[in-house]
C-alpha positions as a printed Julia matrix, in Angstrom:
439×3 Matrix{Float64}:
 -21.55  -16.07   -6.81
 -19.94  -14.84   -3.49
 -16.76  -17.74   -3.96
 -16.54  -16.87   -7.65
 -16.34  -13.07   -6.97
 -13.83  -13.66   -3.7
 -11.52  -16.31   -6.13
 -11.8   -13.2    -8.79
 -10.23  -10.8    -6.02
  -7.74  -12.98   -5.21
  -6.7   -13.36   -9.0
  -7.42   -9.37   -9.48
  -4.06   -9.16   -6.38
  -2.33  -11.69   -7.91
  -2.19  -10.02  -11.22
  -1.58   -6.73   -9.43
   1.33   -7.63   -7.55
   2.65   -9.13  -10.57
   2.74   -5.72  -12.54
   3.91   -4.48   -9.57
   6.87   -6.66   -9.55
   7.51   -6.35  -12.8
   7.24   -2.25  -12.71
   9.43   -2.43  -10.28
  12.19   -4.93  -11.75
  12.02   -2.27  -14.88
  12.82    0.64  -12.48
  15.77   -1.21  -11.75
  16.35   -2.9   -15.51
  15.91    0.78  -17.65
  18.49    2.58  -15.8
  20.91   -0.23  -16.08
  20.86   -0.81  -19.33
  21.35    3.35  -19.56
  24.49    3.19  -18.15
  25.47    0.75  -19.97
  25.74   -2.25  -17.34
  25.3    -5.71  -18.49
  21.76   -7.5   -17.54
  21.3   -11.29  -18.27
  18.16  -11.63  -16.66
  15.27  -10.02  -16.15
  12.47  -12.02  -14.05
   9.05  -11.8   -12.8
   8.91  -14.15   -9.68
  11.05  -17.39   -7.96
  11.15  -20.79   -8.74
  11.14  -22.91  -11.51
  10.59  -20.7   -14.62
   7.48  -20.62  -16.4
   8.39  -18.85  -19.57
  11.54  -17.19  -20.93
  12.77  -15.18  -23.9
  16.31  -13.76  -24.55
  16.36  -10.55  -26.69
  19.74   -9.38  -27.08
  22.09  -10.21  -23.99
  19.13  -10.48  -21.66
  16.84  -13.21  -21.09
  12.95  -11.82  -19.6
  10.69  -14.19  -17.71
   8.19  -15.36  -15.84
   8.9   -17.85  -13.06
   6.12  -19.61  -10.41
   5.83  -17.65   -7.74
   4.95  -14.35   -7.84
   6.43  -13.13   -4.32
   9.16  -11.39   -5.85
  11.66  -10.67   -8.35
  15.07   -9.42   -9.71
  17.17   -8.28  -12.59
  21.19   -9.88  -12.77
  23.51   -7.22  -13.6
  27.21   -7.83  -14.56
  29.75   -7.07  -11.31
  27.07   -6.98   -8.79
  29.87   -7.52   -6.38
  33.76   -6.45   -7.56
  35.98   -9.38   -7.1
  38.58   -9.66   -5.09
  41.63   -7.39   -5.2
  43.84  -10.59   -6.27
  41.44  -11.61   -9.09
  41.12   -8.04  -10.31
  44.53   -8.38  -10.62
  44.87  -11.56  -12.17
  41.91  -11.06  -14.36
  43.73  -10.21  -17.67
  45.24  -13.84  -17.58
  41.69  -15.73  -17.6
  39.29  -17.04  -14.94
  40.26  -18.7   -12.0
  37.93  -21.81  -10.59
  37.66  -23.47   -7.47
  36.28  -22.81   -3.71
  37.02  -20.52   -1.19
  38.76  -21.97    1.71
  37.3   -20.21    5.11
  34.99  -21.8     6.15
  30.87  -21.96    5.88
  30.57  -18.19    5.25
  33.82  -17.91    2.89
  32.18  -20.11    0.93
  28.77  -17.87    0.46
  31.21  -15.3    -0.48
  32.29  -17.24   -3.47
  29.08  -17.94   -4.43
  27.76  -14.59   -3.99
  30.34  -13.26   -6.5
  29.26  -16.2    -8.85
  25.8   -16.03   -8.93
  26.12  -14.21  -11.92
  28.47  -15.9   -14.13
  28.99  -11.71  -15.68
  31.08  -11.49  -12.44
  34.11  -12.91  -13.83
  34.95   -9.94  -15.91
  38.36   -8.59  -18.37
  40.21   -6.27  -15.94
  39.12   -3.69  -19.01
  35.64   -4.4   -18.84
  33.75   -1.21  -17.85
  29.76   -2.8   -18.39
  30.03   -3.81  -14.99
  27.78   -2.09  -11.96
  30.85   -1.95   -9.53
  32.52    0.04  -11.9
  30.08    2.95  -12.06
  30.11    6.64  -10.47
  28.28    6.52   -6.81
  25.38    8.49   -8.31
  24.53    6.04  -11.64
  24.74    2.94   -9.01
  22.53    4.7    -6.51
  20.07    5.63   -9.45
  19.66    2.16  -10.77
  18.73    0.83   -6.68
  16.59    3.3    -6.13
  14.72    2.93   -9.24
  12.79    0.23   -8.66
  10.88    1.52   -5.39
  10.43    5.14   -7.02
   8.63    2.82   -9.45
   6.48    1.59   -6.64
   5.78    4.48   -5.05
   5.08    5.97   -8.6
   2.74    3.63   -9.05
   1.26    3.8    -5.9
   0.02    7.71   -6.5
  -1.13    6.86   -9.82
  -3.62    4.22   -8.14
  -4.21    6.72   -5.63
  -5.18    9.61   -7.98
  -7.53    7.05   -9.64
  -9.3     6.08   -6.62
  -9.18    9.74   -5.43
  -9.68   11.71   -8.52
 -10.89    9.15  -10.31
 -13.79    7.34   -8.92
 -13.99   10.22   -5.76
 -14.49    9.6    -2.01
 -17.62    8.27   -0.56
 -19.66   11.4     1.12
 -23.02   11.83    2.54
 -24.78   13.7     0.06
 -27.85   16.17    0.61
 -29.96   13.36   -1.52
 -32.11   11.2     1.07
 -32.21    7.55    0.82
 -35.07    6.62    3.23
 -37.33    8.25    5.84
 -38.46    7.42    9.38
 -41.88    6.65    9.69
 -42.24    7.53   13.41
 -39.84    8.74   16.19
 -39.16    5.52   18.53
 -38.28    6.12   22.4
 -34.86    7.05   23.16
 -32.47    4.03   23.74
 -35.32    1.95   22.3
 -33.85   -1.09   19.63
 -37.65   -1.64   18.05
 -37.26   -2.37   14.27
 -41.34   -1.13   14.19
 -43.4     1.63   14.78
 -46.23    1.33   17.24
 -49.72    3.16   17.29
 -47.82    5.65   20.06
 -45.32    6.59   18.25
 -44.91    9.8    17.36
 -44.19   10.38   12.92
 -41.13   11.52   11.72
 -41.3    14.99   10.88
 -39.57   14.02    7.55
 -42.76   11.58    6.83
 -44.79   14.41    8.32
 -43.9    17.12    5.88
 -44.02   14.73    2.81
 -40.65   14.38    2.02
 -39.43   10.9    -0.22
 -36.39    9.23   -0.76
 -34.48   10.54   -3.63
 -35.45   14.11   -2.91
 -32.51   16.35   -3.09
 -32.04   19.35   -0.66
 -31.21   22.23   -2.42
 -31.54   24.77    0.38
 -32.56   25.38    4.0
 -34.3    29.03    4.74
 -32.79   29.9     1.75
 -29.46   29.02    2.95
 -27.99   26.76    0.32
 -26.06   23.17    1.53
 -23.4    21.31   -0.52
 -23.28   18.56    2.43
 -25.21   16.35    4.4
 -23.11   17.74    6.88
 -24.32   21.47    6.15
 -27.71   20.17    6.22
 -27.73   18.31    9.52
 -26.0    21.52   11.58
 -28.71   23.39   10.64
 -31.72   20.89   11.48
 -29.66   20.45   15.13
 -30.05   24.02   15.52
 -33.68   24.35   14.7
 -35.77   22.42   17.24
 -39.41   22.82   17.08
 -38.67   25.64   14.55
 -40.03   25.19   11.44
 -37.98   25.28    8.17
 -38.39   25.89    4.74
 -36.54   22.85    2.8
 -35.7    23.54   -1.01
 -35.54   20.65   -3.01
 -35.48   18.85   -6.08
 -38.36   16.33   -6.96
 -38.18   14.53  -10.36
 -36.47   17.38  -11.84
 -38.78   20.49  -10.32
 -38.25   22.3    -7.73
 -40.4    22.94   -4.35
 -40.35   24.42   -0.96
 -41.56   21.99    1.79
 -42.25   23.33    5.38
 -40.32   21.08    8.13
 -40.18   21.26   12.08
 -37.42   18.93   13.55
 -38.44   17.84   16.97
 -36.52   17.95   20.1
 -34.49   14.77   20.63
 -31.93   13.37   22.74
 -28.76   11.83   21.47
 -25.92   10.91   23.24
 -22.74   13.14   23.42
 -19.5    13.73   25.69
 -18.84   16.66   27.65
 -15.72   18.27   28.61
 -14.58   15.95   31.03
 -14.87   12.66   29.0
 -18.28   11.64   30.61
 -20.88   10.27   28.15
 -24.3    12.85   28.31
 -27.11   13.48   26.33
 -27.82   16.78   24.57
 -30.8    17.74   22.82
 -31.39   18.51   19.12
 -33.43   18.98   16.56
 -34.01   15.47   14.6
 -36.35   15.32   11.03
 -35.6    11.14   10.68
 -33.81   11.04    6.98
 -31.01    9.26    6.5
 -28.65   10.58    3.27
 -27.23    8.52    0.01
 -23.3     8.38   -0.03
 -22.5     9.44   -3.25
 -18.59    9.97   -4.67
 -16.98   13.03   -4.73
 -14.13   13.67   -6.9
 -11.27   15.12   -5.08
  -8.04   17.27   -6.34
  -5.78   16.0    -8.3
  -3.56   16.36   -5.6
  -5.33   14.21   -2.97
  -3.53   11.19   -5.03
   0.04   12.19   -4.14
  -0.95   13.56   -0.64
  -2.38    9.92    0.05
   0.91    8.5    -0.9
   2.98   10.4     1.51
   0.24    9.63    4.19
   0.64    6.0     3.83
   4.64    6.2     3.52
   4.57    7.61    6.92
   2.44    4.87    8.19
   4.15    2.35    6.68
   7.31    3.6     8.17
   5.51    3.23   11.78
   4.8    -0.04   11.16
   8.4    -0.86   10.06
   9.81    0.48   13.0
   7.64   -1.28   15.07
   8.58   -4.27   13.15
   9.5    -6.19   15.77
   6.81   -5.2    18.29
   4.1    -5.67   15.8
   5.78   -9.59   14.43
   5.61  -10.62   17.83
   1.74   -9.55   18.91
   1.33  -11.47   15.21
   3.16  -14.57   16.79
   0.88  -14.68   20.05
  -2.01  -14.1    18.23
  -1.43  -17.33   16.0
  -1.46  -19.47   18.84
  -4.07  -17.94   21.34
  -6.78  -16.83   18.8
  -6.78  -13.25   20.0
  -7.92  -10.41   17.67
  -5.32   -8.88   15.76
  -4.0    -5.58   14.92
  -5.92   -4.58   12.09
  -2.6    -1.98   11.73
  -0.36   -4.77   11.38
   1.76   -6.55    9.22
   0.42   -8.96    6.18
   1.57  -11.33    4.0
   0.82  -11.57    0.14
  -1.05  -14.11    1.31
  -3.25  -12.05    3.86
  -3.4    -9.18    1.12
  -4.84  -11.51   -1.37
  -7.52  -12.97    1.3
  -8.29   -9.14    1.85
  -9.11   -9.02   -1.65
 -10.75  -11.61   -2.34
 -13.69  -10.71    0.9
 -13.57   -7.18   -0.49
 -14.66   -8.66   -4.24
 -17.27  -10.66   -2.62
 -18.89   -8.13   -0.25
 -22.32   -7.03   -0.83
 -21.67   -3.59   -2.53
 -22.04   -1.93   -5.42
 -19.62   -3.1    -8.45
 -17.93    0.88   -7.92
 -16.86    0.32   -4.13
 -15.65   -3.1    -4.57
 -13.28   -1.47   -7.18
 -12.28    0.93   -5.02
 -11.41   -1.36   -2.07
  -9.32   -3.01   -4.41
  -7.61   -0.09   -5.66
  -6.93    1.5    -2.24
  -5.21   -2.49   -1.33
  -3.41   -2.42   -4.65
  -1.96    1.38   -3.9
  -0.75    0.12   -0.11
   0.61   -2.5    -1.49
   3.03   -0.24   -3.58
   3.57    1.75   -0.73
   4.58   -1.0     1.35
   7.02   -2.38   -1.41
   8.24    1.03   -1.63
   9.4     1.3     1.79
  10.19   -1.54    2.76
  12.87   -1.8     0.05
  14.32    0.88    1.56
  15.51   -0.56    4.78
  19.2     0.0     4.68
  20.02   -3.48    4.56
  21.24   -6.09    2.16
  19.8    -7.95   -0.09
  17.23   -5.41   -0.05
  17.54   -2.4    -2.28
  18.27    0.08    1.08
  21.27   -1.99    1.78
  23.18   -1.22   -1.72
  22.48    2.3    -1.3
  24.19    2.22    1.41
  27.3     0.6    -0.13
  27.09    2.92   -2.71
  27.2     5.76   -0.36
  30.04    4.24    1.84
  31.92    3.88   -1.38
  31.28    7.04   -2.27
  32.22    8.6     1.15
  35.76    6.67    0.96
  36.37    8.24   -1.97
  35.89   11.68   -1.77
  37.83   11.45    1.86
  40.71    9.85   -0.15
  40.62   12.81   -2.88
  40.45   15.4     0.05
  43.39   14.02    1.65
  45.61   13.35   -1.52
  45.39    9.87   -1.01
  45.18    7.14   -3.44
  41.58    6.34   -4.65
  40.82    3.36   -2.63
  39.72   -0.23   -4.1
  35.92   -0.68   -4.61
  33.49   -1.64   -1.53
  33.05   -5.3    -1.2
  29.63   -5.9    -0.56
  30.55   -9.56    0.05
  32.01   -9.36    3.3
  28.36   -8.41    4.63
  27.22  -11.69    3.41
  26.91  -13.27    6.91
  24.65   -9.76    7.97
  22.74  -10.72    4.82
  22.35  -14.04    5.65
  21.0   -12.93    9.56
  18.42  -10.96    7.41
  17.62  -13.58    4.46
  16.32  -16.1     7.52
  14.92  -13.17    9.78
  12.85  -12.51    6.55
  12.07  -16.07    5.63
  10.88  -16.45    9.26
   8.99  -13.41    9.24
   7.02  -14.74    6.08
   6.66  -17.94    7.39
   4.97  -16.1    10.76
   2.38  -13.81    8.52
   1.36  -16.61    6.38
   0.71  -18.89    9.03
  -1.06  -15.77   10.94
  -2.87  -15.07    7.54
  -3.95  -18.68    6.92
  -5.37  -19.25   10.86
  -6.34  -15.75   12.35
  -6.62  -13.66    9.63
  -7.65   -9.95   10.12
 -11.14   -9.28    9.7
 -12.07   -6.66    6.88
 -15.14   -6.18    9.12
C-alpha cells in the first residue's frame, strides 16, 4: 500500500506540473493571439510528440516529457535589416557564413518557419508596441504565480493550518523523573494530575477559572502559571458540560536564559497532550504565502551558484543536504511521492501535496524571470531595450531605429542553455543518489 500510494504521488506531481505547464504556455498563447500575432504551435512538453491537433493556424499538443514547454509565435526574432529589405521579392535560402555561432543565428530566425514574413506583414511579435510584447512574456509566469495563490488559498483557506487545539488526545498516567526516557510508569511514580482529576481524551476545554481559551496555547500559559494551585477546568464531555477541579504540579523543563545558556525553570505541568485540528485562515493568508515564498525563492536564486555547488559536493561525499536548496522535477516528484505514502491522515497528505504543488508555481514563476534569454526575463528585457532606443530616438528627433535583434545574444543564450542543462543534469543526479530527506 505504501509503494502504491508513493507511485500515486509521483503521478499526482506529474499531472500537476503538467497543468502547470500548460497554464502557463496559455498565459503566453491568450495574449498572443489578442494582439493578433501568429502562433503555430502550442505544446505541452519536449520530445517526440505524443498527440497533436491543429485548430485554425495553430497546432496544440502533447509531447513526452513533461519538463517544459512553449508556444511558436510568428517573428520571434526580426530578420535581418537586408532581408527586411528584400522581403517583398520572396524568401531567400541558404546558410549563414560566420562561423559556428553565425550559423545558430540562422537557425534561430528559422526555427519558426513564420519568420520569413511579407515586408507588410504586421501578425508578427517583433512588430508589436513594447508594452503588447512585454504583456505576452510576462503572461505566462503571472499565470504561475496566479496559480500558485489559488493553491495557496486552498491549502490556507481551504483545508486550514494545523493548530493545537484545546481538545486532548491522551493523558499521562503518572509523572516520570525529570530527564528520565521510561516508556512505563512504575509503582513510585507519582499520577498525572490530568489522570488524577478524571479528565479523558476527547474532552474539550472550554474554560480555565472561568477564563475562556481558544488555544492550546491559551490553555498551557495558564496551567504554567498555576503550580500547585488548583483550577477549575470547563469542559465539554459527550456534548455536556462540567467543571473539573485540577492542580498542575511543579515541574522542571528545560529553558534558556538571557545569555544563551540552557537552564531549567519550573512550571506547572497537568500531563495532556492536545489534538491538532485545522484552522481555516483569511482569505488573505493565500496571497500573503505567495509573496513569502517569492522572496525565498529569490534567495535561493541568488544564491544559485553557492547553493549548485554544496549540491555538487554533496553528490559525491554523501553529506546531508540543504533541505533549502535547489530540486529537480525529479526530486519534487520523489518529495511527493514519500509525502503520499506517509502515515497520516488522507487530509495532511493532501495538504503536503498542495503546499509542493503551490512552490512549485512559485519557483516557475521566478525563475522565468531571470533576465536572461531563452527564458521569459531575457525577452523582457529586449523588449525594454527596444523600447528605451526608441523613445531616446523620438526625444532627440532622430529616426526610429531598426528593431532589437535578439539573435546576436545567441552565443549568451547558448552559455545559459548548457549552464542550465548542466545544472539539471547536477539536481537529478543529486535527486536520484542523496536526495533530501522529507524527515
Amino acid at each position: 500500500m505504501t509503494a502504491l500510494a508513493f507511485v500515486i504521488g509521483i503521478l499526482i506531481m506529474i499531472v500537476g506540473l503538467a497543468v502547470s505547464i500548460a497554464l502557463h504556455e496559455i498565459g503566453h498563447l491568450v495574449p498572443a493571439k489578442r494582439f493578433g500575432v501568429r502562433v503555430g504551435q502550442y505544446m505541452i512538453g519536449f520530445g517526440p510528440t505524443l498527440f497533436s491537433r491543429r485548430r485554425g493556424e495553430t497546432e496544440y499538443g502533447v509531447k513526452a516529457l513533461p519538463i517544459g514547454g512553449y508556444i511558436s509565435m510568428a517573428g520571434m526574432y526580426p530578420p535581418p535589416p537586408e532581408e527586411r529589405d528584400a522581403a517583398a521579392s520572396g524568401p531567400r535560402s541558404g546558410r549563414a557564413g560566420g562561423g559556428f555561432f553565425a550559423t545558430m543565428v540562422q537557425d534561430a530566425r528559422a526555427a519558426n518557419a513564420d519568420t520569413m514574413v511579407d515586408a507588410d506583414d504586421d501578425r508578427v511579435f517583433w512588430r508589436l508596441p513594447v508594452w503588447k510584447r512585454i504583456v505576452i512574456m510576462l503572461g505566462g509566469p503571472l499565470m504561475n504565480l496566479v496559480l500558485a495563490i489559488v493553491l495557496f488559498a486552498i491549502l490556507f483557506t481551504g483545508i486550514g493550518v494545523q493548530q493545537a487545539s484545546t481538545t486532548i488526545a491522551s493523558i499521562s498516567e503518572c509523572v516520570a523523573p525529570a530527564g528520565s526516557t521510561q516508556t512505563e510508569c512504575s509503582a513510585s511514580d507519582p499520577a498525572a494530575p490530568a489522570a488524577e482529576a478524571g479528565l479523558r481524551p476527547g474532552d474539550r476545554i472550554l474554560a480555565i477559572d472561568g477564563s475562556p481559551v481558544a488555544s492550546f496555547d491559551e490553555a498551557s500559559a495558564i496551567i504554567r502559571d498555576s503550580p500547585d494551585r488548583q483550577l477549575t477546568f470547563t469542559i465539554e464531555r459527550d456534548g455536556r458540560q462540567s467543571a473539573v477541579a485540577v492542580t498542575p504540579m511543579l515541574a522542571e523543563r528545560p529553558a534558556t536564559d538571557a545569555a544563551g545558556e540552557a537552564t531549567t525553570e519550573a512550571v506547572g505541568f497537568v500531563g495532556f497532550s492536545p489534538t491538532a485540528e485545522y484552522v481555516r485562515q483569511p482569505i488573505w493568508t493565500g496571497p500573503e504565502a505567495a509573496i513569502e515564498n517569492v522572496g525565498a525563492v529569490a534567495g535561493v536564486i541568488v544564491q544559485l551558484p553557492v547553493k549548485l555547488t554544496d549540491t555538487a559536493i554533496s553528490l559525491f561525499t554523501g553529506s546531508e543536504r540543504d533541505p533549502d536548496g535547489p530540486l529537480s522535477v525529479v526530486g519534487v516528484g520523489r518529495l511527493a511521492g514519500e509525502v503520499a505514502a506517509i502515515d497520516a491522515p488522507v487530509l495532511n497528505r493532501v495538504a503536503g501535496i498542495l503546499g509542493l504543488l503551490a512552490s512549485l508555481n512559485i519557483a516557475l514563476f521566478v525563475f522565468n524571470l531571470i533576465p536572461l534569454l531563452p527564458l521569459d526575463g531575457g525577452h523582457v528585457v529586449v523588449a525594454l531595450w527596444d523600447g528605451i532606443k526608441r523613445a531616446w530616438a523620438k526625444l532627440f528627433r532622430r529616426p526610429p531605429p531598426g528593431p532589437v535583434d535578439a539573435t546576436k545574444l545567441v552565443p549568451v543564450t547558448f552559455v545559459v542553455v548548457v549552464l542550465l542543462i548542466g545544472m539539471g543534469a547536477v539536481l537529478i543526479l543529486a535527486d536520484l543518489v542523496n536526495p533530501i530527506q522529507l524527515l
